[in-house]
C-alpha positions in Angstrom: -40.3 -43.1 -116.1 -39.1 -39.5 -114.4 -36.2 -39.3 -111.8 -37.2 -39.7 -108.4 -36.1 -36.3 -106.7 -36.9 -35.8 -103.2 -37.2 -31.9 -101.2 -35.1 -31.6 -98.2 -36.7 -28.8 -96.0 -34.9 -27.0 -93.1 -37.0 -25.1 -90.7 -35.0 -22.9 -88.0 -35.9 -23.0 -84.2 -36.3 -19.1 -83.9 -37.3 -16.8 -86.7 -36.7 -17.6 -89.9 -38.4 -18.6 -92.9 -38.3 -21.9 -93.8 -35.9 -23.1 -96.9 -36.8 -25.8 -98.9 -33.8 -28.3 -101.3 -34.5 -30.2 -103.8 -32.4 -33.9 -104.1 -32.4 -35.8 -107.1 -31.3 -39.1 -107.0 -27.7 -39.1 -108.5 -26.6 -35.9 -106.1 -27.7 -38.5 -103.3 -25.6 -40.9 -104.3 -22.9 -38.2 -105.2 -22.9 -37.4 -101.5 -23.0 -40.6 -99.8 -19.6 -41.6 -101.8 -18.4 -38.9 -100.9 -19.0 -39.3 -97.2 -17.4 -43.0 -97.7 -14.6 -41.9 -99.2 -13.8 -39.2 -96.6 -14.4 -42.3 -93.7 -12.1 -44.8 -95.9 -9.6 -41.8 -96.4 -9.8 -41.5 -92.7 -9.4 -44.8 -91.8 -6.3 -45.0 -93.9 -4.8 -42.0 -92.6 -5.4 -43.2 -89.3 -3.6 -46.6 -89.6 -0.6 -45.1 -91.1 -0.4 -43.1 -88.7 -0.7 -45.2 -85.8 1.7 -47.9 -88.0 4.4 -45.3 -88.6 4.1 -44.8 -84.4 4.5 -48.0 -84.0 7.5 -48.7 -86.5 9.0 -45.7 -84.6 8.3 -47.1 -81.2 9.9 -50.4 -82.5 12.7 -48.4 -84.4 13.8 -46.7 -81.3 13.2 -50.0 -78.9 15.5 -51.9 -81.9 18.5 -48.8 -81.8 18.0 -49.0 -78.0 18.9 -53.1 -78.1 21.6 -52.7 -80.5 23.3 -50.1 -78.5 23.0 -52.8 -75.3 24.1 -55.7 -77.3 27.2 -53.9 -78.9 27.8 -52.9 -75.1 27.5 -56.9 -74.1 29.4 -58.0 -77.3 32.9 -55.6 -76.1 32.2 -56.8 -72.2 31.6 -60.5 -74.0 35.2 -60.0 -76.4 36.9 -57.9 -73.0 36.0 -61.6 -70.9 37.3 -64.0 -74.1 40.9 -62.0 -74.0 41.1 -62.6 -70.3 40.5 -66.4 -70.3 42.7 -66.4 -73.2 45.4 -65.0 -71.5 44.5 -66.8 -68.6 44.7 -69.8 -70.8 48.0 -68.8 -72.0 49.4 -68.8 -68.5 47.9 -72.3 -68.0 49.5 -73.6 -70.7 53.1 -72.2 -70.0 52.3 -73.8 -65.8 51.3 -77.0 -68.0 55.1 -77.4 -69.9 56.4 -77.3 -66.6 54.8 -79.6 -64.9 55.1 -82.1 -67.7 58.8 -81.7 -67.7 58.8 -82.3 -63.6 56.5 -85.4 -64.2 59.4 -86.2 -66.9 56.3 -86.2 -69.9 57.2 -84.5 -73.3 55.4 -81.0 -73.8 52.8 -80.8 -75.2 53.2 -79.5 -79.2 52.5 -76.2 -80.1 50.1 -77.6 -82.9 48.8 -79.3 -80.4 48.9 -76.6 -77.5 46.4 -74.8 -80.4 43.8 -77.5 -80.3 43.1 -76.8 -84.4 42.5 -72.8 -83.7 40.0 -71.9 -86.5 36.9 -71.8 -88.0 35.0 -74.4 -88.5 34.8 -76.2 -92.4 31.7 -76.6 -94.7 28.9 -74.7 -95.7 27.4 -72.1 -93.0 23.1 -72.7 -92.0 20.9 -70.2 -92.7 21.2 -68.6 -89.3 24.7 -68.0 -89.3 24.5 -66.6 -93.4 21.9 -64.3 -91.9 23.9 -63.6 -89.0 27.1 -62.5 -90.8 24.9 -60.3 -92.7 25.5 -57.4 -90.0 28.3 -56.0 -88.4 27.3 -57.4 -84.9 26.0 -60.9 -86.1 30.0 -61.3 -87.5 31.3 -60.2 -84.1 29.1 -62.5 -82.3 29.8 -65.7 -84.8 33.5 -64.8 -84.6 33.0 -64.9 -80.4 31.3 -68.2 -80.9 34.7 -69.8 -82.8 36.8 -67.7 -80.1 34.7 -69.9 -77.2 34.7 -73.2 -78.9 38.4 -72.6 -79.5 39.0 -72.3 -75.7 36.6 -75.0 -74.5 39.0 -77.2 -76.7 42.1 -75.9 -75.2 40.6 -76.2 -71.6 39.8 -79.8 -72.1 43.3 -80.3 -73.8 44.9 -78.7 -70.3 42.7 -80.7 -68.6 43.9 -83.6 -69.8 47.4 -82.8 -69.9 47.4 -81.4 -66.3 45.4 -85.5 -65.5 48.4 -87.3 -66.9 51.2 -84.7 -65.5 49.6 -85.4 -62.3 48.8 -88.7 -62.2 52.7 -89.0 -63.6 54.2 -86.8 -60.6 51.8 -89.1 -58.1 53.5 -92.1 -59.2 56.5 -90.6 -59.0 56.4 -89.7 -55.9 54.9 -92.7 -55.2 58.2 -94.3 -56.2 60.6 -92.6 -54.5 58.4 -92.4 -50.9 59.4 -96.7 -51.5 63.1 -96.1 -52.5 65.2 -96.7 -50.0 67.5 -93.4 -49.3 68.2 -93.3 -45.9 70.9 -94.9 -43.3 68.7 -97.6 -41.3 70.8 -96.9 -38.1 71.4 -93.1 -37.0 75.1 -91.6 -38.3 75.9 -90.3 -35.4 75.1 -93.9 -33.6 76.5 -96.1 -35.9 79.6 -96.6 -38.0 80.5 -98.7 -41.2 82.3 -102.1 -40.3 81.8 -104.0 -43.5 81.1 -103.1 -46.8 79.3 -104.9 -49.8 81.3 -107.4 -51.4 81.2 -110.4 -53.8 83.8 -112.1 -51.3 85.4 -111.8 -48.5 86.7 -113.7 -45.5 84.1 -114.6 -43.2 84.7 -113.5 -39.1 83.9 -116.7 -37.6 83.9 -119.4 -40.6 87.0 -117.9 -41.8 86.2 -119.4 -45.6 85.6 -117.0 -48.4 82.1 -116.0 -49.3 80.2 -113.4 -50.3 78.8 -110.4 -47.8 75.7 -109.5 -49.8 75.0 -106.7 -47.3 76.5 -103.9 -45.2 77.4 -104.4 -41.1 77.3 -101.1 -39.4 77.9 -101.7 -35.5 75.7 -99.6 -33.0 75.0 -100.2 -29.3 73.2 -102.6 -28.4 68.9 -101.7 -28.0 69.5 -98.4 -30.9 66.6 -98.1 -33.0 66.5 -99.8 -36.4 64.4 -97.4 -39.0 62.8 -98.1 -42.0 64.4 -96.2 -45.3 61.7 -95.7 -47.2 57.6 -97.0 -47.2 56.9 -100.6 -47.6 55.4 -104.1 -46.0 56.8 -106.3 -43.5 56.9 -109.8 -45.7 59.0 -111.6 -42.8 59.8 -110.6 -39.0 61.3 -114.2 -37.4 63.9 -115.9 -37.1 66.4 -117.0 -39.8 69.5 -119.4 -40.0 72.6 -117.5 -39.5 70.1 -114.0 -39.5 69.5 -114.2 -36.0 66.4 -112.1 -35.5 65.6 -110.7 -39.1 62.8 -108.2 -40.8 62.0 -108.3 -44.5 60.3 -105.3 -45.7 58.9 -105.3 -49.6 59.3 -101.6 -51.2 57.6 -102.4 -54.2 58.9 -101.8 -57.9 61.1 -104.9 -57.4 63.0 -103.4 -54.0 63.3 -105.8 -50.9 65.1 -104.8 -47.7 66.4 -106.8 -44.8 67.5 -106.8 -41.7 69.5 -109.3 -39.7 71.2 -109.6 -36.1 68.2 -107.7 -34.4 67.4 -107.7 -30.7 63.9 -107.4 -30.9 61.3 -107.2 -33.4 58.9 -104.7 -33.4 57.3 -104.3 -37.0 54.9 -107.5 -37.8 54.0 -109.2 -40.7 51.4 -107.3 -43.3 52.2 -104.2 -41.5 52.4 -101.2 -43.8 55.4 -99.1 -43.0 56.8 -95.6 -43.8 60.4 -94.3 -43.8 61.7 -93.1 -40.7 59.3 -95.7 -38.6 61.3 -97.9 -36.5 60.6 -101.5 -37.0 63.6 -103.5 -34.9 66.6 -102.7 -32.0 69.8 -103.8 -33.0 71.0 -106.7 -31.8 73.9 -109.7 -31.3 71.8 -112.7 -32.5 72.3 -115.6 -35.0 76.3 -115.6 -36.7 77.4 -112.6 -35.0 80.5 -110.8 -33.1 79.1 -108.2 -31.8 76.0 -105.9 -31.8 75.4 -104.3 -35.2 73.0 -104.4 -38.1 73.4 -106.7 -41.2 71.4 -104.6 -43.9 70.4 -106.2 -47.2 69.1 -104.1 -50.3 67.8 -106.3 -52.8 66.6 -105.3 -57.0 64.6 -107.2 -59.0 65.9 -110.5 -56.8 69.6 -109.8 -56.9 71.7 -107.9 -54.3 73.1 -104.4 -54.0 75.4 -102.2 -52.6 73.1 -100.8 -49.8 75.3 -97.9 -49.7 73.9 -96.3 -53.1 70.6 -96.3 -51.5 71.8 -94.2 -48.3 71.4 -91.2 -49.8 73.6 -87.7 -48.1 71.9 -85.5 -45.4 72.6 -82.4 -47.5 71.7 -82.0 -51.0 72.9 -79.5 -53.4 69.8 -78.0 -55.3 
């Protein structure tokens, strides 16, 4: 059977002859690939191009982040030194309140809070991470941060029990008593503390478990330090008598007063008055009889009437 060939004619709009082609059947198909390769070749050319645009675009958007985040990673590592410094100061304010609270310093092990990396096998993330330049800067900022979260908290706790320790300190010593229950300038010393001596009206021996300092008669009886009236009454051979409960094993009293003016329950500080000196019960004349008591046995009241002046 012959080739099918087919005549192509092409007739021009003006003058012209006519001109006639003759198509077989393999230059038809020798033209149509050739037109389909030229559209595929095309359509290659045009999605590399527009891919490499892309990859540039996202090249260039890429070098543009980089350039930010290396900016953020200095500002980032500029911020860690500060609050390590910061730290650093905190610590050095934290020794000394420990030694006012009369703690031990912390150790310098310690004061590190276990400065380091962490042990074991790294993920996936941070292997990829470490990878780049960057990625190690920002995993060595992550250890740099958990390593000062720990030492906060560490402060944080140390400054809690330097506190709390200084509180209760001060606690203690608001209750001490340290001051003269009768003004200096009012009263003087009569009698001092001692195991025996002869008594002013019985005229036997027996033990003066207190201090007498005489004062004119009405002067203002002040509490030396912070407690709780337990007793405001009368008492045998007392007269008129406040008891006041410091706490920590201190009890205070007061004997001979004229009037009473603290109650029972009623929470005093140091320097309130609670009494007026007075002549009554065993007396000889107007003064105070003042009692310092420790842990249920009696004192000499005069090492708890601390001097006006004090040497730093």
């Amino acid at each position: 059977m012959a080739e099918p060939r087919w005549t192509v004619l092409v007739v021009p709009h003006g003058q012209g002859k006519s001109k006639g082609f003759e198509v077989s059947r393999p230059v038809v198909r020798v033209f149509l690939a050739s037109g389909l390769a030229a559209l595929v070749v095309a359509a290659v050319f045009g999605f590399t191009t527009v891919s490499r645009y892309i990859d540039l675009t996202r090249l260039r958007n890429l070098d543009r982040q980089n350039q930010l985040l290396a900016k953020e990673l200095e500002q980032t590592r500029s911020a860690l030194a500060g609050l390590g410094d910061t730290l650093q100061r905190l610590s050095e304010l934290d020794r000394r309140a420990r030694v006012l609270a009369g703690l031990n310093p912390n150790s310098p092990e310690v004061q590190q809070a276990g400065i380091g990396g962490p042990a074991g096998e790294w993920g996936e993330r941070d292997t990829l991470l470490a990878a780049g330049q960057q990625g190690q800067e920002a995993l060595q900022m992550r250890l740099d941060v958990s390593t000062l979260v720990r030492r906060a908290n560490l402060l944080a706790r140390s400054f809690r029990e330097a506190s709390e320790s200084l509180q209760a300190h001060n606690q203690r010593l608001a209750h001490t008593p340290s001051i003269s229950p009768i003004s200096l300038t009012a009263g003087w010393l009569t009698s001092r503390f001692a195991l025996e001596r002869i008594h002013p009206i019985h005229h036997d021996a027996r033990p003066h478990e207190g201090i007498d300092i005489s004062a004119p008669m009405g002067e203002p009886i002040m509490a030396p330090a912070g407690g709780v009236v337990t007793f405001a009454g009368e008492k045998a051979g007392y007269g008129k008598m406040i008891a006041l409960d410091h706490g920590y094993g201190l009890v205070t009293r007061y004997a001979h007063c004229s009037k009473l003016i603290a109650q029972v329950g009623q929470r005093i500080k140091r320097n309130d008055v609670i009494g007026l000196v007075g002549n009554t019960g065993i007396s000889t004349g107007p003064h105070l009889h003042y009692e310092v008591i420790v842990n249920g046995n009696h004192v000499d009241p005069l090492k708890h009437i601390f001097p006006e002046t004090i040497v730093d």
